[in-house]
C-alpha positions as semicolon CSV with decimal commas, in nm:
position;residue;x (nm);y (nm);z (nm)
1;X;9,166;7,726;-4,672
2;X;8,934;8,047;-4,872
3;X;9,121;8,151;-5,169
4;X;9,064;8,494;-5,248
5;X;8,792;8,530;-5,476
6;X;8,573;8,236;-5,297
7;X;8,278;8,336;-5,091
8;X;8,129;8,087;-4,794
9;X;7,794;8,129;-4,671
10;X;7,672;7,929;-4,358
11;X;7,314;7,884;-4,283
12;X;7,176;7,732;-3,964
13;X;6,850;7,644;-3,915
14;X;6,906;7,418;-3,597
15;X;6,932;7,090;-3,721
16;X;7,247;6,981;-3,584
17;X;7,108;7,121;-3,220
18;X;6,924;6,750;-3,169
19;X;7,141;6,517;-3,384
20;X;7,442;6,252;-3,222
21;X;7,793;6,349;-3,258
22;X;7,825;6,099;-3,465
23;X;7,636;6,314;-3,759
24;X;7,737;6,641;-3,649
25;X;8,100;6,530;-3,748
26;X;8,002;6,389;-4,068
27;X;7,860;6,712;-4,201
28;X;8,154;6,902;-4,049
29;X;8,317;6,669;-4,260
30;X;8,114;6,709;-4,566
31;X;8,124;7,091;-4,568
32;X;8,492;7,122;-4,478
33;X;8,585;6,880;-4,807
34;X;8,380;7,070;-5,026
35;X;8,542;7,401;-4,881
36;X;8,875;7,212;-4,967
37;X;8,759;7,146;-5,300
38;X;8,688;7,481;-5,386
39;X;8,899;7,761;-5,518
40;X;8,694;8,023;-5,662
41;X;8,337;8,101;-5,620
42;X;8,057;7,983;-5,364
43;X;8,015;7,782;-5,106
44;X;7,699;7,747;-4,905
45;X;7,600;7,539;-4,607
46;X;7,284;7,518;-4,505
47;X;7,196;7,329;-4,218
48;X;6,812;7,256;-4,269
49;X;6,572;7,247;-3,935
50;X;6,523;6,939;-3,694
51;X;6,254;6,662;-3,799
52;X;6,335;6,701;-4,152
53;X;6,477;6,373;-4,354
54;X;6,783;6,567;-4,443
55;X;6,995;6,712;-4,235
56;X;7,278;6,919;-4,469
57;X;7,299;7,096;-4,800
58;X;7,598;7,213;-4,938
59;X;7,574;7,399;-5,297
60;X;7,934;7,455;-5,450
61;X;7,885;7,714;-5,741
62;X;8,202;7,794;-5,936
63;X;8,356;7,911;-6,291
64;X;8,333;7,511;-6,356
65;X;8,031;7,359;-6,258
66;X;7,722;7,384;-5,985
67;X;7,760;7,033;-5,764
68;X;7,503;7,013;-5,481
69;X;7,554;6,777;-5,202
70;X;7,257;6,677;-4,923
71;X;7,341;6,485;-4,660
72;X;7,046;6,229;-4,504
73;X;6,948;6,259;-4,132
74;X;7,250;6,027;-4,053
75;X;7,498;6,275;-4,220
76;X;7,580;6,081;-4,499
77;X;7,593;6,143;-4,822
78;X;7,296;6,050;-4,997
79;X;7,239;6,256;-5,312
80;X;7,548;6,414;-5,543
81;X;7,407;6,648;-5,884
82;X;7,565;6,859;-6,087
């Protein structure tokens, strides 16, 4: 659930359009444990376009730390940074 305070910003760029269910429930996944996660601050999902060799980012900004999250063209997690 969005605390007040936190700020979600969605991108699509079509990605998920081509992509099994299989991945597209992953990254639902993904984004909705990070939105968990989160209690102040920003959120963005960005859904990058088809053909790339990611499929997902998800930047989590708050007053704690910057984490970003990508998620490889099988939805899973494949690179965590702070």
């Amino acid at each position: 659930m969005q605390s007040a305070g936190m700020r979600v910003v969605l991108l699509d760029d079509g990605g998920l359009a081509v992509v099994h269910p299989t991945v597209s429930t992953r990254v639902s996944t993904a984004v909705s444990d990070a939105l968990r996660g989160s209690t102040d601050g920003v959120v963005t999902a960005r859904i990058l376009p088809p053909g790339r060799a990611k499929i997902a980012s998800i930047l989590v900004s708050d007053s704690s730390a910057d984490v970003r999250i990508e998620l490889d063209a099988d939805g899973r997690q494949c690179v965590v940074a702070p």
